[in-house]
The first five atom37 places (N, CA, C, CB, O) and aatype in JSON, in Angstrom:
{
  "aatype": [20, 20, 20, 20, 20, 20, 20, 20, 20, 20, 20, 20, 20, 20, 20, 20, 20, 20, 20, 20, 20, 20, 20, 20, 20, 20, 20, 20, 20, 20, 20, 20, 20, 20, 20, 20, 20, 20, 20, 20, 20, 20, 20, 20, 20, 20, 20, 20, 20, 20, 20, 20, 20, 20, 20, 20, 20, 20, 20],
  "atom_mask": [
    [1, 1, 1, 1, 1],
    [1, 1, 1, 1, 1],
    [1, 1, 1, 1, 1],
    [1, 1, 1, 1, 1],
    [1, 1, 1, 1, 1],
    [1, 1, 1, 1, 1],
    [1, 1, 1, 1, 1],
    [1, 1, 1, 1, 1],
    [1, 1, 1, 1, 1],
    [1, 1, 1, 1, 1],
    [1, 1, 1, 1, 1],
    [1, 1, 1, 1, 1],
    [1, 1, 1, 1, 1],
    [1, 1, 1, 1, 1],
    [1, 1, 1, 1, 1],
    [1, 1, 1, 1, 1],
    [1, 1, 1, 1, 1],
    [1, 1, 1, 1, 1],
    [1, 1, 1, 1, 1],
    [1, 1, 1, 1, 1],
    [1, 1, 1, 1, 1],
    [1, 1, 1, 1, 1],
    [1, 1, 1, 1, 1],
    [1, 1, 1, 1, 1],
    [1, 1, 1, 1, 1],
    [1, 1, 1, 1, 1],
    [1, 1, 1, 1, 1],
    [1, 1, 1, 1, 1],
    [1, 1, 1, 1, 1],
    [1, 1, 1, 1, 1],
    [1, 1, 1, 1, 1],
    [1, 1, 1, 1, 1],
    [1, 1, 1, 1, 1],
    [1, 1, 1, 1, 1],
    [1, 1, 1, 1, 1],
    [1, 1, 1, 1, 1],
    [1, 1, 1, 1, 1],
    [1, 1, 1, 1, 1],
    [1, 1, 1, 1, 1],
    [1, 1, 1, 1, 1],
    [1, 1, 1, 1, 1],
    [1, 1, 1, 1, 1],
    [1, 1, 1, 1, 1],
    [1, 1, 1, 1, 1],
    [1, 1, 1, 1, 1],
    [1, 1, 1, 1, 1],
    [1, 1, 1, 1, 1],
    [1, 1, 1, 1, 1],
    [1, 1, 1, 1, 1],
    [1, 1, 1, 1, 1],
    [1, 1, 1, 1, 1],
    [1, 1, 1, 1, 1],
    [1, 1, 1, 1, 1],
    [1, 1, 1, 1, 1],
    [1, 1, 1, 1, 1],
    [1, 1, 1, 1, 1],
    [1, 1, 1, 1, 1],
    [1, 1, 1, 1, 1],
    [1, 1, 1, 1, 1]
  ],
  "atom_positions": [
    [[0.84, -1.16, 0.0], [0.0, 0.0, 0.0], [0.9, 1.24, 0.0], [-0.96, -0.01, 1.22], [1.89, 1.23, 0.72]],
    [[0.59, 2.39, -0.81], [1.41, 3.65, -0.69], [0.35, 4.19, -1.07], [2.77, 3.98, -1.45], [-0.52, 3.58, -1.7]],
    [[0.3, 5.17, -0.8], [0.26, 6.99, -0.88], [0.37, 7.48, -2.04], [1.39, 7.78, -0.18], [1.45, 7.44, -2.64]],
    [[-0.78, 8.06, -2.6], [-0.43, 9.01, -3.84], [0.32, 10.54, -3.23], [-2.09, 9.4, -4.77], [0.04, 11.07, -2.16]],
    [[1.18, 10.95, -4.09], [2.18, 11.95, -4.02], [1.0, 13.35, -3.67], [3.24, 12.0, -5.66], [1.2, 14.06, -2.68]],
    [[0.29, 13.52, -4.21], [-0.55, 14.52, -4.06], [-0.91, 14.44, -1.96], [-2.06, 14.14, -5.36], [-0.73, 15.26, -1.07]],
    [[-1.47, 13.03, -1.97], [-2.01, 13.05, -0.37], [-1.15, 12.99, 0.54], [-2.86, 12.0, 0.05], [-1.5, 13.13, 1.71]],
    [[0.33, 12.74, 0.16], [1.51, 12.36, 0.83], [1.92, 14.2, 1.21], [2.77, 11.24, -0.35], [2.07, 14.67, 2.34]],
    [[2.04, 15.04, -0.28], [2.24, 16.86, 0.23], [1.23, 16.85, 1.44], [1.62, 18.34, -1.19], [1.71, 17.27, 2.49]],
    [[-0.01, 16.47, 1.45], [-1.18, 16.7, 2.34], [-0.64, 16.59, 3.2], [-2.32, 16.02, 2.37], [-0.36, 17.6, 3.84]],
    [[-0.27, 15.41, 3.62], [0.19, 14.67, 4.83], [1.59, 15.56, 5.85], [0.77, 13.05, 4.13], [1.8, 15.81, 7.03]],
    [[2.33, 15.82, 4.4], [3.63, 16.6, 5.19], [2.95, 17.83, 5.41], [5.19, 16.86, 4.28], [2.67, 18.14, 6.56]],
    [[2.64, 18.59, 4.41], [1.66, 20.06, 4.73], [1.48, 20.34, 6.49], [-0.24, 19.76, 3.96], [1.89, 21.23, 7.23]],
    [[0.58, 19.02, 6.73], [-0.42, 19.05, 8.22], [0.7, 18.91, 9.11], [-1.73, 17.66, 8.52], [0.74, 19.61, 10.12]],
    [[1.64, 18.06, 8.84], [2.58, 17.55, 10.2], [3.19, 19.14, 10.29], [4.07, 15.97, 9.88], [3.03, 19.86, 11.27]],
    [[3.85, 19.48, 9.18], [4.8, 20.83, 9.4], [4.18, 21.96, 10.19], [5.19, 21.49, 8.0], [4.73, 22.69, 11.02]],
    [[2.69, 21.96, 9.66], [1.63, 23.07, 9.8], [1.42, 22.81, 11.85], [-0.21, 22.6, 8.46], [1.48, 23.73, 12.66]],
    [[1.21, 21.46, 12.16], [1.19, 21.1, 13.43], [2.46, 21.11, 14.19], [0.65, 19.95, 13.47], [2.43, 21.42, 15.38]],
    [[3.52, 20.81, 13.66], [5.03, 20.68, 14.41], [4.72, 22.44, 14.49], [6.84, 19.86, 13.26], [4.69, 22.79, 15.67]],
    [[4.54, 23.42, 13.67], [5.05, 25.1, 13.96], [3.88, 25.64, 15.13], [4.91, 26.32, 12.16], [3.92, 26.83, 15.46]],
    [[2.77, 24.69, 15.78], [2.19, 25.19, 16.26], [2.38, 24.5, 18.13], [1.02, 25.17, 15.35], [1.53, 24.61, 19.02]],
    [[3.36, 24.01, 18.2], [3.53, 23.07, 19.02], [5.2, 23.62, 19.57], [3.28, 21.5, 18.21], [6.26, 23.62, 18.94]],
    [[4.91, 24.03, 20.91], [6.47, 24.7, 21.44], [7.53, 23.95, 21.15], [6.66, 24.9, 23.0], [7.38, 22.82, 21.63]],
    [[8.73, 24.09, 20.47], [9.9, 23.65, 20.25], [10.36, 22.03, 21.27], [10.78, 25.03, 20.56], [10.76, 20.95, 20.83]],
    [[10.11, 22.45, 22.69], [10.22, 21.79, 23.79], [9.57, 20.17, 23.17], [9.36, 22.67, 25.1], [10.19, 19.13, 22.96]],
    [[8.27, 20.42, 23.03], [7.2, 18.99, 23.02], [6.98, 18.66, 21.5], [5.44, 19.3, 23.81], [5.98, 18.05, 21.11]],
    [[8.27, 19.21, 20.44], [7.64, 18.2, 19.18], [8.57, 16.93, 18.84], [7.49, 19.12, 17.64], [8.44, 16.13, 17.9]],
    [[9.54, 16.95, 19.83], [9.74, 15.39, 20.13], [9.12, 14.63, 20.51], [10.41, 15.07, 20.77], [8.78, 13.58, 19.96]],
    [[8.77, 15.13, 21.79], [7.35, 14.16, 22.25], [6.48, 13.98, 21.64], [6.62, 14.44, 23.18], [5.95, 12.88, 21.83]],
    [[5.93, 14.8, 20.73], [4.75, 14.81, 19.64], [4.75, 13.86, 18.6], [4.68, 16.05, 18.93], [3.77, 13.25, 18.17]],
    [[6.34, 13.73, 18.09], [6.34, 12.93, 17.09], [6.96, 11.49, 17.3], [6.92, 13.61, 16.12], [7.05, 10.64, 16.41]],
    [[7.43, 11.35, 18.72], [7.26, 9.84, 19.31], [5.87, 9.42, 19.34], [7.8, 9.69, 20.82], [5.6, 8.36, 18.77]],
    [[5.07, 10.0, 19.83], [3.88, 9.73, 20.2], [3.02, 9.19, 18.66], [3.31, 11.14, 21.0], [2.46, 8.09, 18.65]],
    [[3.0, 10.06, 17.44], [3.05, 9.7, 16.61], [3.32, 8.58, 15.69], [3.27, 10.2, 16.61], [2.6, 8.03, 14.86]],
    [[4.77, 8.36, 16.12], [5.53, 7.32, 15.68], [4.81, 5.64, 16.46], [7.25, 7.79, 16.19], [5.08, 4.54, 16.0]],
    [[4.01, 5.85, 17.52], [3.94, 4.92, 17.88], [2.4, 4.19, 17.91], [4.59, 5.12, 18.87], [1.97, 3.05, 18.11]],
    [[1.78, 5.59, 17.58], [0.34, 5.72, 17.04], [0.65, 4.76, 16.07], [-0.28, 7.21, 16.48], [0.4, 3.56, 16.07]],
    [[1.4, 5.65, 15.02], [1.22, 4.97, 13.57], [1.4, 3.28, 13.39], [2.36, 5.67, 12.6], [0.81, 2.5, 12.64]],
    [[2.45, 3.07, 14.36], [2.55, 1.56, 14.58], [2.08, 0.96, 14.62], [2.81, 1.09, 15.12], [2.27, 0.02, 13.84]],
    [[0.76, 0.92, 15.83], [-0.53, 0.38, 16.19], [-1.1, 0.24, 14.68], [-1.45, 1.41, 17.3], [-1.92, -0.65, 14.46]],
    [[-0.79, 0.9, 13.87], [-1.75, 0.99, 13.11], [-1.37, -0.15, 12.09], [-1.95, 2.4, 12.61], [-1.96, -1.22, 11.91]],
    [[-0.08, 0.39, 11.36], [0.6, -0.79, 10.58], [0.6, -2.4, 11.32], [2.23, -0.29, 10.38], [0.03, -3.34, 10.77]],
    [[1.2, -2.5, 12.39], [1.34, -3.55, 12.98], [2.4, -4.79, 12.58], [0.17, -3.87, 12.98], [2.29, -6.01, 12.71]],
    [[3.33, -4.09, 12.13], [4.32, -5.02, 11.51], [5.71, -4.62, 11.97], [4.24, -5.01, 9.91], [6.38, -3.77, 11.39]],
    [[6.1, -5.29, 13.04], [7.2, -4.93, 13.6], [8.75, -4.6, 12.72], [7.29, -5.97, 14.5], [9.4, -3.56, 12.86]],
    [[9.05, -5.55, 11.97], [10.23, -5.58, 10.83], [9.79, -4.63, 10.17], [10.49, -6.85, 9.89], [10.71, -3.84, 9.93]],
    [[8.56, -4.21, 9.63], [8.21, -2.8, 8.89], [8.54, -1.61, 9.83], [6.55, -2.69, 8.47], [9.39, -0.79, 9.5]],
    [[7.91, -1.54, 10.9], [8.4, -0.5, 11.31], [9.58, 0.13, 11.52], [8.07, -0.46, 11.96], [9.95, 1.25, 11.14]],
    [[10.25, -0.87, 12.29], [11.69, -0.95, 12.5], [12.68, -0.34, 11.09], [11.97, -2.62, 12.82], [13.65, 0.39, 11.32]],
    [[12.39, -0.65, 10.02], [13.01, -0.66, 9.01], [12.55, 0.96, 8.22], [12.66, -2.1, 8.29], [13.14, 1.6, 7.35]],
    [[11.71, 1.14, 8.69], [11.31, 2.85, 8.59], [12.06, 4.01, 9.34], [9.88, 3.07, 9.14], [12.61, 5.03, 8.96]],
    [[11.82, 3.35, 10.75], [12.68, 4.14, 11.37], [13.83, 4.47, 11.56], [12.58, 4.1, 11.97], [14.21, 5.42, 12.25]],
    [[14.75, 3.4, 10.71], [16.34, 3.07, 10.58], [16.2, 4.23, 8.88], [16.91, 0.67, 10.38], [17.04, 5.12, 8.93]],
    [[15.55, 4.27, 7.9], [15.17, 4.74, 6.91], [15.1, 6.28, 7.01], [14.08, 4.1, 6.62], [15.65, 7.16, 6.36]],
    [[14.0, 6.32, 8.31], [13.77, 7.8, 9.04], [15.17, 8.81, 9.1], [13.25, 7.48, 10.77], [15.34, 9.97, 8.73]],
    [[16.0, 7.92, 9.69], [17.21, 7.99, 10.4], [18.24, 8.37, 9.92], [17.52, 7.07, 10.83], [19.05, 9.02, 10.58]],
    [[18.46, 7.93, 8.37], [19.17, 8.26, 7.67], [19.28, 9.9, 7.08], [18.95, 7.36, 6.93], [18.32, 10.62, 6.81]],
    [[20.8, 10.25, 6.96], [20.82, 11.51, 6.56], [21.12, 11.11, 5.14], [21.81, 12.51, 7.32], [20.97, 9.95, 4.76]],
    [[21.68, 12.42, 4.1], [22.07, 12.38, 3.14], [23.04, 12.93, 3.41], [21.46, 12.67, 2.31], [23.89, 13.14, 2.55]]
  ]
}
């Protein structure tokens, strides 16, 4: 399953739009919390894992 590119801008749009409204302090916490939401959701441990190593990566 993926994401069309159009709903995926959506998607970043809202997070950015929510991370600038959220004190500097708590958008770590925000986006752990997130991160673990989303999990529940997928439910595939080796998937996740392998996102977040993905996440992780710089260029």
């Amino acid at each position: 399953m993926s994401i069309q590119t159009h709903a995926l801008e959506q998607v970043y749009d809202h997070l950015a739009v929510t991370l600038d409204s959220i004190p500097e302090s708590g958008r770590t916490l925000m986006l752990t919390r997130l991160a673990l939401l989303m999990s529940e959701q997928i439910g595939q441990q080796d998937l996740i894992c392998g996102l977040i190593d993905e996440a992780a990566l710089t260029d």
